[in-house]
Every structure is written in C-alpha cells, then in structure tokens.
ZAVEX-388462 format. One record per residue (C-alpha): x, y, z; chain. Coordinates in steps of 0.25 Angstrom, whole numbers, plus 5000, padded with zeros to 4 digits. Layout:
N
[[X, Y, Z], "A"],
...
***
This chain:
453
[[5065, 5843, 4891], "A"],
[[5055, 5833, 4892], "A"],
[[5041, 5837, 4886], "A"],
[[5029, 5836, 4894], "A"],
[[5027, 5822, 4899], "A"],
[[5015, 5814, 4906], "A"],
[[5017, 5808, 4920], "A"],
[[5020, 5795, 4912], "A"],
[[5029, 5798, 4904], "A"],
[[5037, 5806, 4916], "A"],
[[5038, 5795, 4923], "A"],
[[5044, 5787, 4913], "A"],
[[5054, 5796, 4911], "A"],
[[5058, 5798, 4925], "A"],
[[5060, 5784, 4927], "A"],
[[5067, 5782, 4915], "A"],
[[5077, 5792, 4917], "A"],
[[5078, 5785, 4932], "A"],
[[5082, 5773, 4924], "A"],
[[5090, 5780, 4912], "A"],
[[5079, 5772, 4904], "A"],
[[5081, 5781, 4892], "A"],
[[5093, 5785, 4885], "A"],
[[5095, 5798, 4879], "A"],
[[5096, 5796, 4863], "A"],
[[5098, 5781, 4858], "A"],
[[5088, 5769, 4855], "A"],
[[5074, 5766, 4865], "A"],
[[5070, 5752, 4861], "A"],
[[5056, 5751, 4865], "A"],
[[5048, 5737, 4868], "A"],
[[5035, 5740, 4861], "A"],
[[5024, 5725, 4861], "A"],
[[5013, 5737, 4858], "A"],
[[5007, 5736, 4872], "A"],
[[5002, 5746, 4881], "A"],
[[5016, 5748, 4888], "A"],
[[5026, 5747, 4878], "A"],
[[5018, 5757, 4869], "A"],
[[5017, 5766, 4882], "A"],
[[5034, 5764, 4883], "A"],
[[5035, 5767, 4868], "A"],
[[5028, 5781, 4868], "A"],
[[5034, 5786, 4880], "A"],
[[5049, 5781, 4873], "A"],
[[5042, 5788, 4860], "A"],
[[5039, 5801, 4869], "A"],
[[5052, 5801, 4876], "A"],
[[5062, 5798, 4864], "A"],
[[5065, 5811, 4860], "A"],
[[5066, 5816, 4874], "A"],
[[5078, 5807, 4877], "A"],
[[5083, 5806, 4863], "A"],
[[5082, 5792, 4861], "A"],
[[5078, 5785, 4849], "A"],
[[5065, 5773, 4851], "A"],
[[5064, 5761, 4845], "A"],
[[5052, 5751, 4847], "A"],
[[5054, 5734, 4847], "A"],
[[5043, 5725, 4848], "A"],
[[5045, 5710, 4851], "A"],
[[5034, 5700, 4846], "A"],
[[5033, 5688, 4853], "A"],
[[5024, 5680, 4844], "A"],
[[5014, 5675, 4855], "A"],
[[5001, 5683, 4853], "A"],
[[5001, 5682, 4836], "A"],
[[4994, 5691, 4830], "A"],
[[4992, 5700, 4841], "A"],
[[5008, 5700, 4842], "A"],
[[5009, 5704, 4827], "A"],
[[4999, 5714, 4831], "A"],
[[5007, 5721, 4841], "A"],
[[5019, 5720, 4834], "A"],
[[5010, 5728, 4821], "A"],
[[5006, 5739, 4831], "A"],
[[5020, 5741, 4837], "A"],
[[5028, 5741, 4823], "A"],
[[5018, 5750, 4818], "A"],
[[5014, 5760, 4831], "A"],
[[5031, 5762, 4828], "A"],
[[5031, 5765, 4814], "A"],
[[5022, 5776, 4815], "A"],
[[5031, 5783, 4825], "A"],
[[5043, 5779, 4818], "A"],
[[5049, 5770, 4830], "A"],
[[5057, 5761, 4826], "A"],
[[5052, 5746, 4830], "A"],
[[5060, 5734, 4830], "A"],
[[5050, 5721, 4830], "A"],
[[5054, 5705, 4835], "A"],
[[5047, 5694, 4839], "A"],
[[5049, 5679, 4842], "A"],
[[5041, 5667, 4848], "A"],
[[5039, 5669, 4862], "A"],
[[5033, 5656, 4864], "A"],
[[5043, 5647, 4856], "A"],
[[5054, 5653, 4863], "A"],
[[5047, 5652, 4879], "A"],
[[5045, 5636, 4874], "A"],
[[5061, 5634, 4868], "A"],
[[5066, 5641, 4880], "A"],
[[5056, 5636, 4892], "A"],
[[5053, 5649, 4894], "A"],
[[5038, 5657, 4898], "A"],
[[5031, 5665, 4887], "A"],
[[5033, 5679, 4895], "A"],
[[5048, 5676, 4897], "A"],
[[5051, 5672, 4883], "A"],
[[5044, 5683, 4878], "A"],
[[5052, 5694, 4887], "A"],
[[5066, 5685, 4883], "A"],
[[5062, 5686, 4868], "A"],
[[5056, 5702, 4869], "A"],
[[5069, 5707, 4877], "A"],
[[5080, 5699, 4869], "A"],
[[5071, 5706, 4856], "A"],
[[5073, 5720, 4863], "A"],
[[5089, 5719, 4867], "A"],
[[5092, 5714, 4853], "A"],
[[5084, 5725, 4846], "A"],
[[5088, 5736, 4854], "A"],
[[5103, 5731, 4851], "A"],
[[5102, 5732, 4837], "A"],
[[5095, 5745, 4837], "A"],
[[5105, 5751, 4848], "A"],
[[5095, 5754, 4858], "A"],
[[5098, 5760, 4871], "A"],
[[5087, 5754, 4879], "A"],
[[5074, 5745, 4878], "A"],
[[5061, 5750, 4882], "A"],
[[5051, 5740, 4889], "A"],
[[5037, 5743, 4892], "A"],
[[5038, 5738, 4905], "A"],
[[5028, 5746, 4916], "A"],
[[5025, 5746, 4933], "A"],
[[5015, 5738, 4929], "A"],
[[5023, 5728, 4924], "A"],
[[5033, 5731, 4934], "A"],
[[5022, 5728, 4944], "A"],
[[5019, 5713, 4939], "A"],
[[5033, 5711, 4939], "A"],
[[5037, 5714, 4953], "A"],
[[5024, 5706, 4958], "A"],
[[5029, 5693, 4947], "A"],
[[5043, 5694, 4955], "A"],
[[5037, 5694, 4969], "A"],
[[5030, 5682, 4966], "A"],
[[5042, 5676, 4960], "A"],
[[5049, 5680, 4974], "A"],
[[5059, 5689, 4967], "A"],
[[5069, 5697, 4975], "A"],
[[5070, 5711, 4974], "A"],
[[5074, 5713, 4960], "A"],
[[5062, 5706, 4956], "A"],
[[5054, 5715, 4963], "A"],
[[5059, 5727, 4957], "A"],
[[5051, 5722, 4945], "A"],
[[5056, 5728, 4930], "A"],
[[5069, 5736, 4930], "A"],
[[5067, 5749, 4923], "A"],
[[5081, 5744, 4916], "A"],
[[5088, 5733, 4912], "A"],
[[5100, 5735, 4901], "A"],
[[5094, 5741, 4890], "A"],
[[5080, 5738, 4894], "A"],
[[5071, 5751, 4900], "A"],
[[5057, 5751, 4906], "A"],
[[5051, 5765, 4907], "A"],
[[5037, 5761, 4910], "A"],
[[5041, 5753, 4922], "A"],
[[5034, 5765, 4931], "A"],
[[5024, 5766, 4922], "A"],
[[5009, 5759, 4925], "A"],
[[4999, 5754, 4916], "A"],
[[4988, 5763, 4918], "A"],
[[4998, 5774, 4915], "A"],
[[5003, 5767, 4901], "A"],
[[4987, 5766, 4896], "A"],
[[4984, 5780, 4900], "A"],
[[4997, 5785, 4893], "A"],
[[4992, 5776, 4880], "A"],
[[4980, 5781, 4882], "A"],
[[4983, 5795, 4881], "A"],
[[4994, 5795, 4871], "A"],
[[4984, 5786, 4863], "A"],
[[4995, 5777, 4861], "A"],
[[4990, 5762, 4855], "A"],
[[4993, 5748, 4861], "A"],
[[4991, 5733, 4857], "A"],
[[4986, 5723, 4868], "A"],
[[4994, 5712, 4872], "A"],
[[4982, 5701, 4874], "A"],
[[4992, 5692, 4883], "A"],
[[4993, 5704, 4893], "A"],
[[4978, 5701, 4895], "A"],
[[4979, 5687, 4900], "A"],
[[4983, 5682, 4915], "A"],
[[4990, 5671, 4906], "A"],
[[5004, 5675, 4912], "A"],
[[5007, 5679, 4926], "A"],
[[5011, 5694, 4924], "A"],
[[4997, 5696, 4918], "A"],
[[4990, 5691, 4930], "A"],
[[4996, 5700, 4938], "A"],
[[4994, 5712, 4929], "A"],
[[4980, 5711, 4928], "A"],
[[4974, 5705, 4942], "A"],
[[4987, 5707, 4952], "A"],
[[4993, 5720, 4949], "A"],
[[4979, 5728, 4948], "A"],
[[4975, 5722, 4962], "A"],
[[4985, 5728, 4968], "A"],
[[4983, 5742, 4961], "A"],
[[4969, 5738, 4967], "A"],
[[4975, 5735, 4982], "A"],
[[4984, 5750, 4981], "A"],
[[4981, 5760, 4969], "A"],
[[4998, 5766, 4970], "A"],
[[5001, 5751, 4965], "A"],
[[5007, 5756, 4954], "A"],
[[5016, 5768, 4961], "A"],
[[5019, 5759, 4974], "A"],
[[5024, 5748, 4965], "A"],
[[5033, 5756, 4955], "A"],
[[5039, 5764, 4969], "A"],
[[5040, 5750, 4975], "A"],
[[5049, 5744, 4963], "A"],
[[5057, 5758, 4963], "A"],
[[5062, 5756, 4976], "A"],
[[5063, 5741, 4974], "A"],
[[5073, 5743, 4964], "A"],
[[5079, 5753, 4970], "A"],
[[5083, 5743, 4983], "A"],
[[5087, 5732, 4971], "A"],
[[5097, 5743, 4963], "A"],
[[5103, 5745, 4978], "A"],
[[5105, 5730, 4983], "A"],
[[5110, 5727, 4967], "A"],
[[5120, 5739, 4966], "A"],
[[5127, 5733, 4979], "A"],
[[5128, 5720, 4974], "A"],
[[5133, 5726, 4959], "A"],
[[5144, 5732, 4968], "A"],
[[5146, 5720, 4976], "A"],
[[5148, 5713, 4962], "A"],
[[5158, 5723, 4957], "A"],
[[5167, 5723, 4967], "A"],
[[5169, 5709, 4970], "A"],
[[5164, 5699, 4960], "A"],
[[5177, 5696, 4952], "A"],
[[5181, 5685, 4944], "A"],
[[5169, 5680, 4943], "A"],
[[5169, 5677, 4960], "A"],
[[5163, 5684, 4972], "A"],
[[5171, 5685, 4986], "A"],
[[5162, 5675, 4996], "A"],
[[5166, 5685, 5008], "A"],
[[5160, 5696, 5002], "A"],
[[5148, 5689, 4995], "A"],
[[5144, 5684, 5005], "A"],
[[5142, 5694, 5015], "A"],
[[5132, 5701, 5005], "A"],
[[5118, 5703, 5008], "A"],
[[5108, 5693, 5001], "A"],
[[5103, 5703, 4993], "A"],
[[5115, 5708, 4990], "A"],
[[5123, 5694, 4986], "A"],
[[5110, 5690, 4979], "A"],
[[5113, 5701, 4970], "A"],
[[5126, 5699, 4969], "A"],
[[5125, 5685, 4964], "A"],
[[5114, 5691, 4954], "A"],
[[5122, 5700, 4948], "A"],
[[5133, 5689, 4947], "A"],
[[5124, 5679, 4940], "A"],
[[5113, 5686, 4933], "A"],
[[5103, 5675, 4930], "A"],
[[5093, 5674, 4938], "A"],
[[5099, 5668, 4953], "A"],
[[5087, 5664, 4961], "A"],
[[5089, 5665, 4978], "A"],
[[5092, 5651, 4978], "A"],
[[5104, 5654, 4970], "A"],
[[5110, 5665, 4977], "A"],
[[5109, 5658, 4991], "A"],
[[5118, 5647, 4986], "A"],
[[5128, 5660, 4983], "A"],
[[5127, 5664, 4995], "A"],
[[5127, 5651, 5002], "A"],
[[5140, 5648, 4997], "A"],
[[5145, 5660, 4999], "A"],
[[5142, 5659, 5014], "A"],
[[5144, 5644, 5016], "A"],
[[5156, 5640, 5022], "A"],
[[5161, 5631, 5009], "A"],
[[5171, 5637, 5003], "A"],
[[5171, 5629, 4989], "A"],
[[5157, 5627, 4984], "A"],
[[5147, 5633, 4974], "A"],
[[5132, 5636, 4970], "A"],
[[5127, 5632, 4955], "A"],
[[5117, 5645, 4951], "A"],
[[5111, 5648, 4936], "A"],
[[5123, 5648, 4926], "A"],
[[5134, 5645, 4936], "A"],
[[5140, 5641, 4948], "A"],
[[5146, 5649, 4960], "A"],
[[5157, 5644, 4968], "A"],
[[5163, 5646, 4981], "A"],
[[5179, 5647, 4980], "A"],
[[5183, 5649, 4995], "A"],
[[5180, 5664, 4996], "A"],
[[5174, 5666, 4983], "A"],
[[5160, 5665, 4975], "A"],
[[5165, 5659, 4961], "A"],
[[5152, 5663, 4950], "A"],
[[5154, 5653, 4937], "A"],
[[5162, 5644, 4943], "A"],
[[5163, 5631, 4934], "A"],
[[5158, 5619, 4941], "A"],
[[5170, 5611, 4946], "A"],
[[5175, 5597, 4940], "A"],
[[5180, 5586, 4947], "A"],
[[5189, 5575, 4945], "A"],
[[5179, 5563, 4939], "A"],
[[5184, 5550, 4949], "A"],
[[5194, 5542, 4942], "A"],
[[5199, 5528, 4946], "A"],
[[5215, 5527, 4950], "A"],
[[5223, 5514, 4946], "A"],
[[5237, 5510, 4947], "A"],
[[5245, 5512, 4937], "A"],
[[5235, 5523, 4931], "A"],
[[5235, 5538, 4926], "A"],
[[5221, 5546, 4929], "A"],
[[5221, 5559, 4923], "A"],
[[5212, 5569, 4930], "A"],
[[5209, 5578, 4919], "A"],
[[5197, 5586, 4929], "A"],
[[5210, 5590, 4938], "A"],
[[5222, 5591, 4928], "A"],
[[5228, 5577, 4935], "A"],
[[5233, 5563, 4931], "A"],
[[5235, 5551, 4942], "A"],
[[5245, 5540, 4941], "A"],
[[5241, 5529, 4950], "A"],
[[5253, 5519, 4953], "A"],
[[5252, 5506, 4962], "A"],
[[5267, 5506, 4969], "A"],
[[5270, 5494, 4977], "A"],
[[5278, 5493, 4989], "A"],
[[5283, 5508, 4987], "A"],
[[5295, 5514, 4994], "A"],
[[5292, 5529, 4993], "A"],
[[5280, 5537, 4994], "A"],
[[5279, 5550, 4992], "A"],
[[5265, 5557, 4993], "A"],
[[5262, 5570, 4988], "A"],
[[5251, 5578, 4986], "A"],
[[5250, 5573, 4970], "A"],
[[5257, 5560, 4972], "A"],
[[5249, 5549, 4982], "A"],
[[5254, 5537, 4988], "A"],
[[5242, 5526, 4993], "A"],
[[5245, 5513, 5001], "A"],
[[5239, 5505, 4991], "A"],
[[5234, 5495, 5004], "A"],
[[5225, 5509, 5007], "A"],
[[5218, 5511, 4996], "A"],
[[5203, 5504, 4995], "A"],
[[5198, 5500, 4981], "A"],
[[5200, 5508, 4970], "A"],
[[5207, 5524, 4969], "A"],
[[5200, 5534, 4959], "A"],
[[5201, 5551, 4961], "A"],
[[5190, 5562, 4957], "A"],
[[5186, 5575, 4965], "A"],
[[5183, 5576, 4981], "A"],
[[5169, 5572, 4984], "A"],
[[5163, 5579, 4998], "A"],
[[5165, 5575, 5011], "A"],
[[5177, 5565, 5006], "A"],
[[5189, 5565, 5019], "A"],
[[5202, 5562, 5018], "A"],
[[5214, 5560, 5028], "A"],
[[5225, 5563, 5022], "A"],
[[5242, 5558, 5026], "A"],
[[5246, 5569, 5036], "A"],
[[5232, 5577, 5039], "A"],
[[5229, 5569, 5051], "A"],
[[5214, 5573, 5049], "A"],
[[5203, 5569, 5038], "A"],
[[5198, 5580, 5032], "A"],
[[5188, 5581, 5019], "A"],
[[5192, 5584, 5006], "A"],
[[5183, 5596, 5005], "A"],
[[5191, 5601, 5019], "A"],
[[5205, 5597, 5013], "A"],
[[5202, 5606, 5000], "A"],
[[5196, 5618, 5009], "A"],
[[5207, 5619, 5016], "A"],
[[5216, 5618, 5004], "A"],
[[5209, 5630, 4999], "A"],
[[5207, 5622, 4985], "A"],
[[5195, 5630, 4976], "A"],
[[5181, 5622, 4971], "A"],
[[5190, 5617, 4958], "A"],
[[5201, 5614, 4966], "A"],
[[5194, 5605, 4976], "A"],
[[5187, 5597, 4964], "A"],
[[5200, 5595, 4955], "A"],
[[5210, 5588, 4966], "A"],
[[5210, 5573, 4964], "A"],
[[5205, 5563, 4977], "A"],
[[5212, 5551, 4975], "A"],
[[5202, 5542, 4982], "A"],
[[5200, 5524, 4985], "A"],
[[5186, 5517, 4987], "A"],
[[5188, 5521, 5002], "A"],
[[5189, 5537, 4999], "A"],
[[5199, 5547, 4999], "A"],
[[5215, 5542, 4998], "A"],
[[5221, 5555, 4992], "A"],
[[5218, 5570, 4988], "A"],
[[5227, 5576, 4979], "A"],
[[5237, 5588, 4985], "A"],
[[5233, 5582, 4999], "A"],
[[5238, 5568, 5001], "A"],
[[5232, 5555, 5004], "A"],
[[5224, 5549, 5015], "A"],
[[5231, 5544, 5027], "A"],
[[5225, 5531, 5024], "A"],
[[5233, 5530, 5013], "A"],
[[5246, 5532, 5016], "A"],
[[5256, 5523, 5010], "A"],
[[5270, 5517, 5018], "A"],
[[5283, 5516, 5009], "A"],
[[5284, 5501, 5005], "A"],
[[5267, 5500, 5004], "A"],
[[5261, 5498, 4990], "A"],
[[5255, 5511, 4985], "A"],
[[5245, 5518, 4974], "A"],
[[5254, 5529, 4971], "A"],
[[5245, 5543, 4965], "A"],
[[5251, 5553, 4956], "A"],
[[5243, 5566, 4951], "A"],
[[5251, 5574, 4942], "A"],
[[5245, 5586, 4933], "A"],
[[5243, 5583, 4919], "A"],
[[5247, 5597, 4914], "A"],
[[5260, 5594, 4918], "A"],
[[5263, 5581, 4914], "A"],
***
C-alpha cells in the first residue's frame, strides 16, 4: 500500500511506473547540484524508497566554474546527506579547461563531464538507475531550442523520460509545483547565480519566452506536457516500425536496395539512424536514399564515421574506400608488379611475329598502333573503348556494368593504355585499333598472378 500521498507526488508515481522509472529493491543514484529541482527529485526518491524497496544514493558533480559558490553547493549537499544518512558520492573536474582542449561550449562540456561522472559512479556502486532532476519546465525550453534548430520529431518530443539507465521523474512536474512542494515540506536549497543571467540561450528563454506564453494561455504547462505525450507516442510508433525493418533485413552489415528503398522518408530516415547513430543530419540521409533510388548500380555516399556503398542490389554500411591501380609506365623488356591488384606485367617487344594468340590476360599490339608511351592504372570515367570482335564502342563503365563486376572489382582490373587512350582492358581484349597481323612487329603483354608464380 502506498501512504497517503500529495497530487505531486502521485503524479510522480504514475508516470514513473508508466516508464518502469523505479526498480523494486537495488540502488537509486540521484543527481543532487543542491538546487530547487534536484532537491525536490531527492525528497520525493527519499519518500518513495521504502515504498518500492530500493536503496538511494546521492552524487554530486562539481564543475569548478562558480569557485567559492561551487564549494558552497558541494558543502550543503555533502552535508544535507549526512544528516539523513544518504550516502553521496562527490566529483568534479574543470569545465572550462576541458570546453577549450576539445572545441566544445561551456554547457555541453559540463553535461559530457556531469553524465560520464554519473555512469561511472553509478557502475561502481551497482546502481540500478540514475535520477535527474529534469522538469516540464525544462522540457518546455527544450522543445522551443529544437524548433529553432529545425529538429525533426524526435527533437521535438524534447527529454525522454528514459534513456539506459538514466530516469526523469520530474519531467511532468512544473516549477511552481517544485517551490510550493519546497515550501511546504520546508526543504532548503542553494542558488545557482548563473541560472539568473540571460548569458546563455536556455536562460533567455526561461525567464522572457516561456513566461510570455504562460501569459498568452494560462494551461501552457498542461497543453505542452499533453502535447509532448502524444508527440512521443507518434515518434515510438514510426521508430518500432523501422526497429523491425532493421531486424528483419539488415544483415552482414548490408541492407537490400529494393526493400529500402520503397520505405517512407520517415521510416528510412530512421532506419539509417538507427544504423549509424551519430547524429545523421537531412542532408546525409537524402544521399542514402538518392542512391538507393538512382539508377547507378555501383556508387556510394561518405556520411560521419563511414561510407555507404551501392553493390548492385545492396546498401553496403562500412564499406572501405576502394583502391586503385596507381598509373605505371610499361617498357619493353620490363616486369611491373601491381601490388594494388595482385598482378605482375611482362612487356616484350617481338619483331616480325609468326603467332599471335590473344587472350583475356595475354595481349598482342601492332607495334605501328601504339602512340607514345604504354603505362596501366584504374578506369577513369567516360573512357570508351572498341574492342576486336564488339563491333560497337562502349564505355568502360558500361563494359564493367554489364559484366556485373562489384565497386572493388571495377577499380582493380588493370587498363592497359598509349598517349591516344584506351588499347586493352584486362579479361576483355584489345581495341580494334590495335589488332596485330602475323608477320607484324608486336608489344606482346603478359599479366599473370603473383600468388601463383
């Protein structure tokens, strides 16, 4: 049975259960700075222990940027918990130091240095969960900071009530309703003089947006907490369908283009998200999807931390940026060892030859035909060739297509060329122009594997 309760503190407990927030026994780590909030968020865990039969602990992270007002805070919160025998776990670092050595802003270098405090704390102490003060009214700044930034749905469900081990039961929870509840309860807090300053863009918001539009409509608060819930109910439905999208056909690191591609943008897009979970911005996943869609059968897009590649009917993630046969010069009476493609080429000057024998490996050239000097490396797009017995000129991208030869295939097959373009490709032939007579003086080209010498 749970003891008689405020309107508060049921609400907390309703949306915590909602959100499986609380285990029943184990460790409650709560984020304590000694403010308003967190000392709200630590009462209410305090009051609510015993009920669900887990143990609270407090942490509290200093990040050295307000001196003696930081040791301040850290005093009151070390000692508010020792006189109700919560155990508290304290860190700090330098904020400031660290937002200069990584390029980074003071509020995001203090949130990295805070939450990388509180998973490491709460895995050497074995806590279940981490508590974080976060409220509607913080909830509120955030959804009108991602509308400004042009975020997409997610970011406009603002906070998530969970993420891993990290709970927020005071996310419906208003600031007015916090004071009264401190009030009441006569339950001390510290000051944070920052929060007091329109230095940074959050506050601004807090203390001149958001209490104009609680000005324009007094059920602000309730309009924008139902809002988010239905918000984030649409953003769990469009992410569980691109979840199973994922399981069922994202395998070997690979996604089938037929499928993919037929997906809804809003499905696809998270779809790729879920994929490559760092932060893909809209100009990212319409590349994707533009290869996907387009009619090259052998391409790719560079995104942050990898490439994706098309391989005829497949999306390759992580694929390796391909190599390529660096040009080489070809000389008679020469060996050129292609290390890129696993090849060696014996170059032979044969006069007045009896027998020719061309293969796909082995190339005879009327020595008459060939302009300046011979060299090999990779195709290079839009470079033609007509070959002995095609009767047509095709491209070398349109010989390989039809070959059905993958992206590393394409680059690793050596294109014997002279000063005037294309003389021979290997596993094809040569051009047409070319072609040798018996009894003509021929450059004779030999390609043979170098694992198998």
């Amino acid at each position: 049975m749970f003891p008689p309760k405020d309107t508060t503190t049921t609400m907390i407990i309703d949306f915590s259960d909602k959100y499986n927030m609380l285990p029943k026994g184990g460790i409650v780590l709560c984020a304590v700075s000694g403010g308003k909030d967190s000392m709200c968020l630590l009462e209410k865990l305090r009051e609510l222990a015993p009920v669900y039969g887990f143990e609270l602990c407090c942490a509290h992270f200093d990040h050295r940027l307000r001196g003696e007002e930081s040791d301040r805070d850290r005093v009151f919160v070390e000692n508010y918990c020792r006189e109700r025998v919560i155990p508290c776990y304290v860190g700090s670092a330098d904020v400031s130091a660290y937002a200069n050595d990584n390029g980074l802003g003071i509020e995001e270098a203090a949130r990295k240095l805070r939450y990388a405090f509180l998973e490491k704390t709460a895995d050497e102490i074995g806590a279940l969960r981490i508590a974080t003060a976060h409220t509607a009214d913080d909830n509120a700044e955030t959804l009108i900071l991602n509308l400004m930034r042009g975020s997409g749905l997610k970011g406009l469900c603002g906070i998530p009530p969970v993420r891993g081990k990290i709970i927020r039961p005071l996310l419906q929870t208003t600031g007015e309703e916090i004071l009264s509840y401190l009030e009441e309860k006569s339950i001390p807090h510290v000051e944070d003089s920052s929060n007091g300053k329109d230095e940074y863009t959050r506050n601004r918001l807090r203390h001149r947006v958001v209490p104009e539009l609680r000005t324009l409509n007094s059920g602000f608060d309730d309009n924008l907490i139902r809002c988010l819930e239905l918000l984030r109910g649409d953003e769990e439905y469009l992410s569980s369908l691109a979840q199973d999208f994922v399981h069922k056909h994202y395998t070997d690191g690979s996604l089938p283009i037929l499928e993919f591609s037929v997906l809804p943008k809003p499905i696809s897009a998270r779809v790729l998200q879920l994929i490559v979970p760092c932060g893909l911005s809209e100009k990212h996943i319409d590349a994707v999807r533009s290869l996907a869609s387009g009619e090259e059968k052998h391409a790719y897009a560079d995104i942050p931390g990898l490439r994706v590649a098309r391989d005829y009917e497949r999306l390759v993630f992580g694929a390796q940026e391909l190599g390529a046969i660096e040009k080489r010069e070809l000389k008679p009476d020469t060996v050129t060892v292609l290390p890129e493609a696993g090849l060696e080429i014996t170059c032979e000057f044969i006069k007045n030859c009896k027998e020719i024998h061309n293969s796909f490996n082995i190339f005879f050239f009327k020595n008459d035909s060939i302009y300046g000097k011979m060299f090999v490396k990779s195709r290079s797009e839009g470079e033609k060739v007509r070959l002995v017995g095609r009767n047509c000129t095709k491209t070398l991208k349109k010989l390989f297509s039809e070959a059905k030869l993958n992206g590393e295939g394409k680059t690793l097959i050596p294109v014997i060329y002279d000063e005037e373009g294309v003389i021979a490709v290997c596993g094809f032939g040569i051009a047409e122009r070319c072609k040798p007579e018996n009894g003509d003086d021929i450059i004779k080209i030999t390609l043979k594997d170098i694992n198998k010498k």
